[in-house]
C-alpha positions as CSV (number, residue, x, y, z in Angstrom):
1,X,-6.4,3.8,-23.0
2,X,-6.3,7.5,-23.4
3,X,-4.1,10.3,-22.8
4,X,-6.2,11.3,-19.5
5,X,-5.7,7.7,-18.7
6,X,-2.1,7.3,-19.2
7,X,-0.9,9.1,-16.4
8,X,-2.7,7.2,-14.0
9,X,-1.3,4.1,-14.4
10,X,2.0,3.1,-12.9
11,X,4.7,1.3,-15.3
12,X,5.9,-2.0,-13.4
13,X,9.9,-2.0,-13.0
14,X,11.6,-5.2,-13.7
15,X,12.5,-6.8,-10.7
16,X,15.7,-5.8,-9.0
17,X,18.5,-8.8,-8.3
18,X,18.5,-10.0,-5.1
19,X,20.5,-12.6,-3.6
20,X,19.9,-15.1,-0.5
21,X,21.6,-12.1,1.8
22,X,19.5,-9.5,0.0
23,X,16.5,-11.3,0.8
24,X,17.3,-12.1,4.5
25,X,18.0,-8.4,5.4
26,X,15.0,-7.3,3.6
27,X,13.2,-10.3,6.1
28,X,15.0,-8.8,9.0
29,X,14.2,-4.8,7.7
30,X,10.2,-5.7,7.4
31,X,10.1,-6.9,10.8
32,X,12.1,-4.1,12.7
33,X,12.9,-1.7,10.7
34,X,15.0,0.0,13.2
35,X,17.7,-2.3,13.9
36,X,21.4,-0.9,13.5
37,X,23.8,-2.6,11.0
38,X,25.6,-3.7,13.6
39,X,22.9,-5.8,14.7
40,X,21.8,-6.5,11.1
41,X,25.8,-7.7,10.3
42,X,25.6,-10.6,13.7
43,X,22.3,-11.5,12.3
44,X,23.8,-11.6,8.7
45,X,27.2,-12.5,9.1
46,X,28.2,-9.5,7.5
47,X,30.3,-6.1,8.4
48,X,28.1,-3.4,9.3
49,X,29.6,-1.0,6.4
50,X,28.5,-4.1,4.4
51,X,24.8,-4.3,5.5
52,X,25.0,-0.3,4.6
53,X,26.2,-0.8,1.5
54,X,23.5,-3.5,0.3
55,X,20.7,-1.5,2.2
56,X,22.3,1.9,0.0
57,X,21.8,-0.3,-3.0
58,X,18.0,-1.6,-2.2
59,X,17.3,2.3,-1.6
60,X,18.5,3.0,-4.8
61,X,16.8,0.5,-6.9
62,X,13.5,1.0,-5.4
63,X,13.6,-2.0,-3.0
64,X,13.4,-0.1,-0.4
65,X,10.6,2.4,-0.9
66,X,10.6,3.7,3.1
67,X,11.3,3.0,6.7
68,X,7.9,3.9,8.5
69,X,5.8,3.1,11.5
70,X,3.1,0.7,11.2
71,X,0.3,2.7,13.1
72,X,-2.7,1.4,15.2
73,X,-6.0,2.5,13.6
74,X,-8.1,1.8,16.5
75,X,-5.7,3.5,19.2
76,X,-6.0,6.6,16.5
77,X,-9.7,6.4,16.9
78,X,-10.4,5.0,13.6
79,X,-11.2,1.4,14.6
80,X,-13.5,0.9,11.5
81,X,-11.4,-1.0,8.3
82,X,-13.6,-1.3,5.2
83,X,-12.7,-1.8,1.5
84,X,-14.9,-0.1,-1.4
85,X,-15.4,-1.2,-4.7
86,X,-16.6,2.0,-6.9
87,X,-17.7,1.4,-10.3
88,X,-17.5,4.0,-12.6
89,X,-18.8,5.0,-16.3
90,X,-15.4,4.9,-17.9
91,X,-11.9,4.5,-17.2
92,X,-11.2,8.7,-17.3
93,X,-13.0,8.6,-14.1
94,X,-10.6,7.2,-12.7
95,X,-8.4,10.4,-12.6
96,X,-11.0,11.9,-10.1
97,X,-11.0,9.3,-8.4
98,X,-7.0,9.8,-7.6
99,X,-8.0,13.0,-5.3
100,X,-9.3,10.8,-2.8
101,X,-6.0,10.3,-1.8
102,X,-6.2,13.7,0.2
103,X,-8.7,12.3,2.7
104,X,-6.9,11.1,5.3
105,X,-9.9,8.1,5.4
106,X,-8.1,6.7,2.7
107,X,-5.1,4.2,2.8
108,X,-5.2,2.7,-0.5
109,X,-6.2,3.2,-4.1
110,X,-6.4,0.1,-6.5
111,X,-7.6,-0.1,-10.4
112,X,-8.7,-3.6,-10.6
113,X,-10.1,-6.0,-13.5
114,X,-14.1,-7.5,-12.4
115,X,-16.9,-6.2,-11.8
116,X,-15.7,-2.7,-9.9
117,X,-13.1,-0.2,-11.7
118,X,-11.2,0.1,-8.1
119,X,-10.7,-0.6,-4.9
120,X,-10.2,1.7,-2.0
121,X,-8.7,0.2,1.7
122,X,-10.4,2.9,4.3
123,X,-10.2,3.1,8.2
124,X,-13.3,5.3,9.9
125,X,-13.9,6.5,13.4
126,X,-17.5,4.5,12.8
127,X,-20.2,3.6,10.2
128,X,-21.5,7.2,10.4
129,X,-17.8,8.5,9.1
130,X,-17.8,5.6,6.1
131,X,-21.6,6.3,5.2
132,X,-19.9,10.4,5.1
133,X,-17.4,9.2,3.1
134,X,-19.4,7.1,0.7
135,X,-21.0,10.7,0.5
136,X,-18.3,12.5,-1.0
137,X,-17.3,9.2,-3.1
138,X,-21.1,9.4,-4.8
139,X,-21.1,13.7,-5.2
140,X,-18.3,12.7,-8.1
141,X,-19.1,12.6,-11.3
142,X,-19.0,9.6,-13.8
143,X,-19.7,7.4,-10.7
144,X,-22.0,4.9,-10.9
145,X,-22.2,2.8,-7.5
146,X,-20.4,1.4,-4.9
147,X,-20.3,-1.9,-2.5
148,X,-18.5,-1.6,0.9
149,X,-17.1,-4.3,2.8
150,X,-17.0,-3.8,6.5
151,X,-14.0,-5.7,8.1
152,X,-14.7,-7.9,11.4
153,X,-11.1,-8.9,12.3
154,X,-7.8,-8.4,10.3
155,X,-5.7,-11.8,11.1
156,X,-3.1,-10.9,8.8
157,X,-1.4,-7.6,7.0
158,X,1.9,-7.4,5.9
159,X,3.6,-5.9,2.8
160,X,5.3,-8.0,0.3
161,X,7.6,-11.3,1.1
162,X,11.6,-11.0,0.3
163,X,11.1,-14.8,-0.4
164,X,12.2,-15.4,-3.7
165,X,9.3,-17.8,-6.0
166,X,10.4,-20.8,-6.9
């Protein structure tokens, strides 16, 4: 790895120290983010000032990244979900790469080990927008190919579980 490389990648925190309760109202916060503490403390069988307290603490140590709404691509006119692999010449690609995040196409950005340096999650209005898309991802330089996968139903997409492994 260089030092144009270093930046990119993100240091893994140690996981935080959750208990059974931590884990429930994590559960309970995935599915409905909005639900008061007062609602969350009946579920919990804790005080609301409680359930503010641990949801304070998850904030604080990164748990909790955000609250935010889970939009509709399709009803947003962006019914097409694809995932790119791009393969690159070297790993300081990579760093271009990142300003793909502006396009508002783009929902993910992955570095992964195989054949492909990373992965990109994308929604388009069509297989026109994609193939424009695919456009701007090939003017970049250092990149070398790409292979698109065209979604044809999304069963399941969640973040991660609270459930602890065993």
């Amino acid at each position: 790895m260089t030092k144009d490389t270093n930046h990119v990648r993100q240091r893994l925190a140690p996981p935080a120290r959750l208990d059974d309760k931590d884990r429930t109202l994590l559960g309970l916060l995935a599915e409905d983010s909005t639900r008061s503490y007062a609602e969350l403390g009946k579920l919990l069988h804790l005080s609301p000032p409680a359930v503010h307290e641990r949801v304070k603490r998850l904030r604080q140590d990164g748990v909790i990244k955000a609250n935010i709404a889970v939009l509709d691509g399709a009803r947003l006119g962006r019914p097409l979900l694809a995932f790119v692999h791009i393969d690159t010449t070297s790993w300081a690609v990579t760093r271009q790469l990142l300003a793909l995040q502006e396009l508002p196409e783009v929902e993910e950005i992955h570095t992964v080990t195989g054949e492909s340096a990373m992965l990109l999650k994308v929604r388009t209005r069509d297989t026109q927008a994609l193939e424009d898309l695919l456009e701007q991802i090939h003017s970049i330089e250092g990149f070398k190919g790409t292979r698109s996968y065209i979604a044809l139903s999304t069963y399941l997409e969640r973040g991660p579980s609270p459930v602890a492994d065993d």
